[in-house]
C-alpha positions as CSV (number, residue, x, y, z in Angstrom):
1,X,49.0,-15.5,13.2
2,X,49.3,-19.3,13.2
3,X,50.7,-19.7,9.6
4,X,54.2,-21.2,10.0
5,X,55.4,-21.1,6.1
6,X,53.8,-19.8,3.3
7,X,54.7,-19.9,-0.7
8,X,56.3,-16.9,-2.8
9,X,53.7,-15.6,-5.3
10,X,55.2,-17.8,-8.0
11,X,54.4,-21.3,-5.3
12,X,57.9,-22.2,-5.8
13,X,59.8,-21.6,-2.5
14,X,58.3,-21.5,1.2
15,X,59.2,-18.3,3.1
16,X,59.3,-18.4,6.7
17,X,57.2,-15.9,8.8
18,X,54.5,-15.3,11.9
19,X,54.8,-17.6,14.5
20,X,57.6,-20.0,12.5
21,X,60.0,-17.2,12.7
22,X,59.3,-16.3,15.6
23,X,60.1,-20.2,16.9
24,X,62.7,-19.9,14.4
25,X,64.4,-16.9,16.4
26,X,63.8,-18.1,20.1
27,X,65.6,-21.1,18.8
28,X,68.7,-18.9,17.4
29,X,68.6,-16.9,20.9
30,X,68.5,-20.1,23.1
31,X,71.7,-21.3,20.7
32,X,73.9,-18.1,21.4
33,X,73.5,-18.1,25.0
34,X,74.4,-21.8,24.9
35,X,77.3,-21.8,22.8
36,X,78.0,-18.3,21.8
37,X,78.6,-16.6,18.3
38,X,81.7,-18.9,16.9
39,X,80.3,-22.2,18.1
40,X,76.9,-21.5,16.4
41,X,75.8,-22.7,12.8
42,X,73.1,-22.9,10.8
43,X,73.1,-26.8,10.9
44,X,72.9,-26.4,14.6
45,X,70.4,-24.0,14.8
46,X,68.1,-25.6,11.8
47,X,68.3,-29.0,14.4
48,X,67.3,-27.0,17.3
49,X,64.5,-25.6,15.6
50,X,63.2,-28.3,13.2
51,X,64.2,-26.9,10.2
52,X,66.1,-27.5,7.0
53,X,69.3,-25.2,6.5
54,X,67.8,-24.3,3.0
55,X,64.8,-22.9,4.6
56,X,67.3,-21.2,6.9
57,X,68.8,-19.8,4.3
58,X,66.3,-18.4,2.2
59,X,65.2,-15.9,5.0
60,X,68.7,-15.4,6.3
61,X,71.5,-15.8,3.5
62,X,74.5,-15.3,6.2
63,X,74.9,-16.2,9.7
64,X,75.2,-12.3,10.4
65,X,71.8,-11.4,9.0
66,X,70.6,-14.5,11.4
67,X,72.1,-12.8,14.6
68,X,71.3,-9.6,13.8
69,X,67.3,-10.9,13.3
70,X,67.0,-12.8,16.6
71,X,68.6,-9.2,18.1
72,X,65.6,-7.3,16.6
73,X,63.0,-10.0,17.6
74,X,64.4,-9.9,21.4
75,X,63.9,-5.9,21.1
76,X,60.8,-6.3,19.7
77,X,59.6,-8.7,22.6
78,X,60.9,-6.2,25.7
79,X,58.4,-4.0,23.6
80,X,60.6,-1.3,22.1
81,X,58.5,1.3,20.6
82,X,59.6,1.8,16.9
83,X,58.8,6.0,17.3
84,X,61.3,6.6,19.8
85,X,62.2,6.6,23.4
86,X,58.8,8.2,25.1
87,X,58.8,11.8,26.5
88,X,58.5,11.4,30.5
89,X,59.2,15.5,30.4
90,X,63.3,14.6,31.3
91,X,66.1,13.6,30.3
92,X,66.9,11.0,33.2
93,X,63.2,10.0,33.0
94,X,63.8,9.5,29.5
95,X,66.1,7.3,29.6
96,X,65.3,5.5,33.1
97,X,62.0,4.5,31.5
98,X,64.2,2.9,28.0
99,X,66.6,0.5,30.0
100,X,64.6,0.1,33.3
101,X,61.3,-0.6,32.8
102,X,61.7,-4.5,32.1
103,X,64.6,-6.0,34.1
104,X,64.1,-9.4,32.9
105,X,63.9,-8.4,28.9
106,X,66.8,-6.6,30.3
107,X,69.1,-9.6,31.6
108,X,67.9,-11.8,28.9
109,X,69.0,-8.9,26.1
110,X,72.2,-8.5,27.9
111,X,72.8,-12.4,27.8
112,X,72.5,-12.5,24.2
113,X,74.3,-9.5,23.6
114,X,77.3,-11.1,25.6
115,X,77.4,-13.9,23.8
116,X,77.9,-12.2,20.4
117,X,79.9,-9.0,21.8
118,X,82.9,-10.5,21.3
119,X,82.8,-11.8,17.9
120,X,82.0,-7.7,16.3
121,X,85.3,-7.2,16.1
122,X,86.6,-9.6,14.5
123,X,83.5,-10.7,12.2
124,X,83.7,-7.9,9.1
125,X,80.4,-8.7,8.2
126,X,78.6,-8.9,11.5
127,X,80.0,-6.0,12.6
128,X,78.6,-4.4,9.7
129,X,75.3,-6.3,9.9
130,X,75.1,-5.2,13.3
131,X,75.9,-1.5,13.0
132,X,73.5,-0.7,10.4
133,X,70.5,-2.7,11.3
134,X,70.9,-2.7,15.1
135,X,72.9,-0.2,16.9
136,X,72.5,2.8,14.0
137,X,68.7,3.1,14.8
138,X,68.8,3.1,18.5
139,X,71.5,5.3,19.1
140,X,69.3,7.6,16.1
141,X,66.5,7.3,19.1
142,X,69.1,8.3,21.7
143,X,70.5,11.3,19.8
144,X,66.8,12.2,19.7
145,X,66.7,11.9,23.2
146,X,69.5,14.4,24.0
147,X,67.9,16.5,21.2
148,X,65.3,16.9,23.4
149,X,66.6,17.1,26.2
150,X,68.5,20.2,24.6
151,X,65.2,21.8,23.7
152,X,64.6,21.3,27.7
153,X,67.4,23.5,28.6
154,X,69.3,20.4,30.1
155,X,71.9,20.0,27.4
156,X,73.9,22.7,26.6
157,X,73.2,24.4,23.2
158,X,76.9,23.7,21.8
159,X,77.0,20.4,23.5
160,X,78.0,17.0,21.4
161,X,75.0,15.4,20.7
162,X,76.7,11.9,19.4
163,X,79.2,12.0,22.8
164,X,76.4,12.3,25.2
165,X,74.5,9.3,23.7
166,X,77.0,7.2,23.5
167,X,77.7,7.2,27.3
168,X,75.0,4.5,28.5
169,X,75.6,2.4,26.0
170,X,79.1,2.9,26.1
171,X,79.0,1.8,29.7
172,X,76.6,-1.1,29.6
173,X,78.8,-2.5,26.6
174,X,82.0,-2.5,28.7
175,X,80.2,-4.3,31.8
176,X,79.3,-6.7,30.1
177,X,82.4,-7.1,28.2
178,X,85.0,-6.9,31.3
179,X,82.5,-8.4,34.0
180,X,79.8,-11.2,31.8
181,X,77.4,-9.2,34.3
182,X,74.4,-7.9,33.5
183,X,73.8,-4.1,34.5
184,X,71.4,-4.1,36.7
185,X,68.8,-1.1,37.8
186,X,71.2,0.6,39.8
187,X,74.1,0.2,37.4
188,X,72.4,2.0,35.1
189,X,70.6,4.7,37.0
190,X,73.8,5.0,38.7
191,X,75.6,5.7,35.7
192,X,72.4,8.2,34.4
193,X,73.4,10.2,37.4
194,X,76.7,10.0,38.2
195,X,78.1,10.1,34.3
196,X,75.7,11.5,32.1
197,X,73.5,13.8,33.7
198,X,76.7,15.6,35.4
199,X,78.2,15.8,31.8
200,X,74.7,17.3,30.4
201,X,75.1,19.8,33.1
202,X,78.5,20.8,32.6
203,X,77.7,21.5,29.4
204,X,75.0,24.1,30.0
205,X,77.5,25.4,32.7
206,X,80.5,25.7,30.3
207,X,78.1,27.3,28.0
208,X,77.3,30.2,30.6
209,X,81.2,30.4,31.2
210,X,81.9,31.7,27.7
């Protein structure tokens, strides 16, 4: 779609969407990995971009909702399916197919995420932003993953679903936050096998113990 603003039914008040927000979003993206989450503002991004802070605002009332939005569009470009992490008949398959498939969605993502990681903690509101628009929904898709992975015999039956999907991005998170690197391929099929996979199996293991 080429539309860049279009008018609320009433014709009062543009509203930004299609190919404008998309700009809109690259520009918020390219400003973050510039000058990170505290440095950025709305009067920098709307110069960036082209675009009046009112305009700005209308679509994204708080800087929060702005990050958390260029987060989603950056997902949505590395083509994350919105159904769910696909079915590759494994658990490591799974899940080596999610984070490895596109390694330079991947660095860009982690880039972005770097530059705002920081900032959770100590932003109420973007922590808040972030946990129920972005991280609640994927780590939903991960538990699903485990889930199925359960269903597989590969997870043990008594097994804590929430721990076991929190171990990726548990471990990506702290790379990125102790070392500005960005996991690479190998960190992260690494850590499938060496971290994960072992705990999945100890599960099942422990489970036979009993």
């Amino acid at each position: 779609m080429n539309a860049s603003v279009s008018t609320t039914e009433v014709g009062t008040k543009p509203r930004v969407e299609g190919d404008r927000e998309a700009e809109i979003l690259e520009g918020v993206i390219a400003t973050l990995i510039e000058v990170g989450y505290d440095r950025m503002t709305f009067d920098s991004v709307a110069a960036k971009v082209r675009a009046s802070k009112a305009t700005l605002y209308r679509k994204w009332p708080t800087k929060a909702d702005l990050v958390v939005s260029a987060l989603e569009h950056l997902k949505a470009q590395g083509g994350e399916d919105p159904h769910g992490l696909p079915d590759t008949g494994s658990l490591a398959g799974d899940l080596t197919f999610h984070f490895c498939e596109d390694q330079e969605f991947n660095e860009k993502s982690t880039l972005l995420f770097g530059s705002v990681v920081s900032a959770i903690h100590r932003d109420p509101e973007l922590t808040q932003v972030f946990n129920e628009r972005f991280m609640k929904p994927r780590m939903g898709q991960l538990r699903e993953v485990i889930v199925r992975a359960q269903q597989r015999g590969e997870v043990g039956a008594d097994a804590d679903i929430d721990q076991l999907a929190g171990i990726l991005p548990s471990a990506i998170a702290y790379r990125v936050m102790t070392s500005g690197e960005c996991p690479d391929e190998s960190f992260i099929t690494s850590t499938i096998e060496q971290v994960l996979l072992p705990a999945c199996r100890a599960s099942v293991t422990d489970k036979g113990q009993r």
